[in-house]
C-alpha positions in Angstrom: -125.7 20.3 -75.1 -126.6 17.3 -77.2 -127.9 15.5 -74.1 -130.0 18.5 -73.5 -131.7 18.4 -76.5 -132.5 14.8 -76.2 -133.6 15.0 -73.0 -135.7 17.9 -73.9 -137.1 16.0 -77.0 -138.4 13.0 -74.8 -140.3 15.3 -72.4 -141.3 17.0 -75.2 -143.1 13.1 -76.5 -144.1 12.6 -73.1 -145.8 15.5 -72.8 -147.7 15.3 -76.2 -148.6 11.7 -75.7 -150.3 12.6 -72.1 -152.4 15.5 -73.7 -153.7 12.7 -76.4 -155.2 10.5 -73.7 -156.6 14.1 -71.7 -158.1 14.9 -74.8 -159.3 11.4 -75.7 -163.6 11.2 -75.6 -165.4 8.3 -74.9 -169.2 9.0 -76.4 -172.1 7.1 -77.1 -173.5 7.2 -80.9 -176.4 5.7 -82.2 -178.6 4.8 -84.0 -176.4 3.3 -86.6 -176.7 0.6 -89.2 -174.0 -1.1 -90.3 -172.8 -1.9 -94.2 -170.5 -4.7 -93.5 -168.3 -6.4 -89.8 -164.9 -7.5 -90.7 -162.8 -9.8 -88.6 -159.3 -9.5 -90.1 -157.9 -13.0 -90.4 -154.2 -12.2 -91.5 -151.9 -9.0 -90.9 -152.1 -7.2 -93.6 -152.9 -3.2 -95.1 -152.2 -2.0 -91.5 -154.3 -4.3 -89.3 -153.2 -7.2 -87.3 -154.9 -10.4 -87.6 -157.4 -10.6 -85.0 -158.9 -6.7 -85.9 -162.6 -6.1 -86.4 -163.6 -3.5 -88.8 -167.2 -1.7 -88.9 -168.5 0.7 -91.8 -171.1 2.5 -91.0 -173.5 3.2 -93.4 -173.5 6.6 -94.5 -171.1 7.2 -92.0 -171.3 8.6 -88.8 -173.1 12.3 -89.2 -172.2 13.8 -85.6 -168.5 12.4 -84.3 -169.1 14.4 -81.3 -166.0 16.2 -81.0 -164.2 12.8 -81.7 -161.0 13.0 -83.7 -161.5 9.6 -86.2 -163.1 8.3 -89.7 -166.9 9.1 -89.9 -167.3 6.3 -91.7 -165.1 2.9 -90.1 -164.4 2.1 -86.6 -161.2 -0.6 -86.2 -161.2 -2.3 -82.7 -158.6 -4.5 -81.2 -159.6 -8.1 -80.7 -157.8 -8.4 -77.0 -160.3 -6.3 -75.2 -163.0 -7.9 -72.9 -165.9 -9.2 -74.0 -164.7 -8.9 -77.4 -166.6 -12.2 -78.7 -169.5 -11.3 -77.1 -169.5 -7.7 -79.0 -168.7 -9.3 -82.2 -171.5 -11.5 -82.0 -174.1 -8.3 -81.4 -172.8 -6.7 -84.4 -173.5 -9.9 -86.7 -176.9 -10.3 -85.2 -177.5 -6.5 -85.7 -176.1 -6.4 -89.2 -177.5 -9.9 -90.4 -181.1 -8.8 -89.3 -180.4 -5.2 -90.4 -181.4 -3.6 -87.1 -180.3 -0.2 -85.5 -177.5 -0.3 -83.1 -176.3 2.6 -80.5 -172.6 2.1 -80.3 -170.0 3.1 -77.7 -166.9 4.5 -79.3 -163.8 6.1 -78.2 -160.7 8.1 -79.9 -158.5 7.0 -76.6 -154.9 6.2 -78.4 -154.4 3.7 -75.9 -157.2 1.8 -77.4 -156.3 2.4 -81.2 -156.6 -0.7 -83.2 -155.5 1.1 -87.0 -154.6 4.8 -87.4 -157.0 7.5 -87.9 -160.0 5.0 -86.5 -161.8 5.3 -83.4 -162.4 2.2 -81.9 -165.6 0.2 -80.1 -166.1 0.4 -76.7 -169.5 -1.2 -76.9 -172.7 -2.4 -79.1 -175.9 -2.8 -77.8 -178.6 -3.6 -80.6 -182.1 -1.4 -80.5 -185.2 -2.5 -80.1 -187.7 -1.8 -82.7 
C-alpha cells in the first residue's frame, strides 16, 4: 500500500506541475516606466547572483490574467539576448522613456517566487 501512495503522490506532482505550464500566459504590457533595474551581483534574499530585477512604477495596473507581483518582474540572466535586454532597460530608464514589455508567468522561466519574468523590452518612441 505504501508504494501506492507514493506512486500516487508523484503523479499527483506531475500532474499539478503540467497544468502550471498549460496555464502559464505570455502577454505583452506596456507602456511602462520603470523606478529602478537591478542586476543582482551576489546570491542573496532569494535571488541568485546574475538576476535582474524591474519595479515598475506604480506597478503594473492590468496583469492580464497573469498570476505575479504588479509591481517587480525578476528574470534569469541565462536567457538569450539577456545583455542586449538589459541594456534597453538602462537606456529606457536612464532617459526615463516608456517601454512595452513582454512578460510571462511560465514556471519554467521563474527567476524568484511570486514574480513574472521578462520575455522582452522594446523602448517607445515618443
Amino acid at each position: 500500500m505504501f508504494i501506492f501512495n507514493k506512486f500516487g503522490l508523484i503523479v499527483l506532482f506531475i500532474f499539478a506541475a503540467i497544468s502550471n505550464v498549460v496555464n502559464a500566459k505570455d502577454v505583452h504590457i506596456g507602456p511602462i516606466m520603470l523606478d529602478n533595474v537591478t542586476i543582482t551581483n551576489v546570491a542573496s534574499f532569494g535571488h541568485k547572483a546574475g538576476n535582474l530585477e524591474i519595479k515598475v512604477t506604480n506597478g503594473i495596473a492590468d496583469l492580464k490574467g497573469l498570476n505575479c507581483d504588479p509591481n517587480h518582474l525578476t528574470t534569469s540572466n541565462d536567457g538569450v539576448g539577456f545583455q542586449d535586454m538589459v541594456a534597453v532597460l538602462l537606456t529606457a530608464h536612464a532617459a526615463s522613456k516608456p517601454l512595452n514589455i513582454g512578460v510571462t508567468d511560465n514556471p519554467t522561466y521563474t527567476a524568484y517566487p511570486g514574480r513574472c519574468s521578462l520575455v522582452y523590452a522594446s523602448v517607445i518612441k515618443q
